[in-house]
Each structure stands twice: as structure tokens, then as C-alpha cells.
C-alpha positions in Angstrom: -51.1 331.1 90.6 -48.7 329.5 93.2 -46.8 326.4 92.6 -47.1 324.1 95.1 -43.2 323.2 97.0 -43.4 319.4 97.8 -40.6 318.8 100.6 -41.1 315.1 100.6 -44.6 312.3 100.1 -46.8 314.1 102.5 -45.5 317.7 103.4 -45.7 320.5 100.9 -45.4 324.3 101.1 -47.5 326.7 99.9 -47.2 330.4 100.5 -44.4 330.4 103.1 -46.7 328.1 104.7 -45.9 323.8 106.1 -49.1 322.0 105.5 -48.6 318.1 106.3 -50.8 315.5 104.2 -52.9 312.7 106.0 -54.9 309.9 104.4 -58.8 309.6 105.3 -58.3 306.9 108.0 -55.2 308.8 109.6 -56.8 312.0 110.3 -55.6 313.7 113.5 -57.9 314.0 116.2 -59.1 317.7 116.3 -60.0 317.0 112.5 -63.1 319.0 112.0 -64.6 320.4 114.9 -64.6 324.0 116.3 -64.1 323.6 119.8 -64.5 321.2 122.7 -65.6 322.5 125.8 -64.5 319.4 127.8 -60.9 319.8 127.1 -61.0 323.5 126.1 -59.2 322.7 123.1 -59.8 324.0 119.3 -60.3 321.9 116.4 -58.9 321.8 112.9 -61.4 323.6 110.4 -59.5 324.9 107.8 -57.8 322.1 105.6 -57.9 321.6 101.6 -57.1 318.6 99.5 -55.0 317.2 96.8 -53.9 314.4 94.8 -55.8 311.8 97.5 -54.3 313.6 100.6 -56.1 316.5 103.3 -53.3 318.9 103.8 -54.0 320.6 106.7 -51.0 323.3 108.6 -48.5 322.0 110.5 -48.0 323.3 113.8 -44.4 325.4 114.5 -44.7 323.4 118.3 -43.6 319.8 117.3 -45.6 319.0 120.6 -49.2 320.3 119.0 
């Protein structure tokens, strides 16, 4: 079993992997849809939660 690295409130790591925490009402936008065919863009489907927060994986591209 892994333990889980928190780096501060809402960003942990977990497997050499940056996952950022959100609340339900702060969800970005891509949040749970597979693609969008007007903006050619993919959503976020993988996510887990924890302790009142979705963690989902923070991008390397500060920009994304």
C-alpha cells in the first residue's frame, strides 16, 4: 500500500504522480466529459476522491 505525500491543503503525491484537490463547486471545466467536438478538446475522466476533496492530475504545462 502507498502512503499518500501531502505537499500542502490541496496537492498531494501519489506514485511519482501531482494530483491537485478541488471542492464540488470548484471543479475545473473539462471535469467529466470525454471529448468536445466543438473545441476539439478532451475532458478529465480519471479522478479519485479523499477526505472531502476530487483529486484529479495536475498538468506539467502550468498553462493547461
Amino acid at each position: 500500500m502507498q502512503k499518500i505525500k501531502f505537499q500542502n491543503s490541496n496537492t498531494i503525491k501519489l506514485h511519482g504522480t501531482t494530483y491537485k484537490g478541488y471542492t464540488v463547486g470548484n471543479l475545473p471545466k473539462r471535469f467529466a466529459f470525454i471529448y468536445d467536438e466543438n473545441k476539439d478538446q478532451e475532458g478529465i475522466i480519471h479522478w479519485f476522491n479523499h477526505k472531502g476533496l476530487t483529486y484529479v492530475e495536475k498538468p506539467d504545462n502550468p498553462w493547461a
